[in-house]
C-alpha positions, 0 to 999 in steps of 0.5 A: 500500500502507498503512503498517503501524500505529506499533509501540509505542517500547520505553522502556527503548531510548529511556531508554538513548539518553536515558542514553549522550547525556548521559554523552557531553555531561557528559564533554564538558563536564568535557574542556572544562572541565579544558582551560581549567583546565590553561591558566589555571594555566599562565598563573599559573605563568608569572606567578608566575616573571615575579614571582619568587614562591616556588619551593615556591608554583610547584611546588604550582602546576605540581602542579596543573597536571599533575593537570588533564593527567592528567584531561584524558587520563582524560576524553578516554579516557572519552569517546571510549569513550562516544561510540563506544558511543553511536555504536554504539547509534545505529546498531542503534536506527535504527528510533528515529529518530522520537523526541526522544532519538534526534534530542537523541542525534544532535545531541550526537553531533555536538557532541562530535565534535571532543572525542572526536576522531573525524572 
């Protein structure tokens, strides 16, 4: 039996799987991004109480600090929300898995994994 003839690719899909990847990869990114923030600064406060510095200059610090947590709890928040509605999507639009997004969108699933702690 022939295959049937290719139906034409809606792009407006193709452009949504293009859209949810790269919010799951720039979130991603920030989480990273945010975490090495948090422990550098938490390596400077540490410094600066080995060397006595002044208390109002480490509590500005440790200011710093915990605004970096609490975004990495708001990316990580952001993020799982993302990948699971890219997840979702990449589920239904199988009949996609031919094109270069579906594939890009795959691969950044993967990637992201870990970030967005899904296993």
């Amino acid at each position: 039996m022939a295959e049937p003839a290719s139906v034409p690719v809606d792009p407006k899909r193709v452009r949504e799987i293009k859209i949810k990847s790269g919010v799951v990869r720039r979130l991603a990114k920030e989480k990273v991004s945010y975490q090495q923030e948090s422990e550098k600064l938490s390596q400077k406060i540490n410094k600066m109480k080995t060397e006595s510095c002044d208390d109002y200059d480490i509590k500005k610090q440790e200011e710093l600090l915990e605004e970096s947590k609490k975004m990495i709890s708001d990316c990580e928040r952001r993020l799982i929300s993302a990948w699971d509605e890219l997840s979702k999507i990449m589920k239904t639009e199988k009949d996609l898995k031919d094109t270069e997004e579906y594939k890009v969108a795959e691969i950044v699933l993967s990637e992201a994994k870990v970030a967005a702690n899904r296993q």
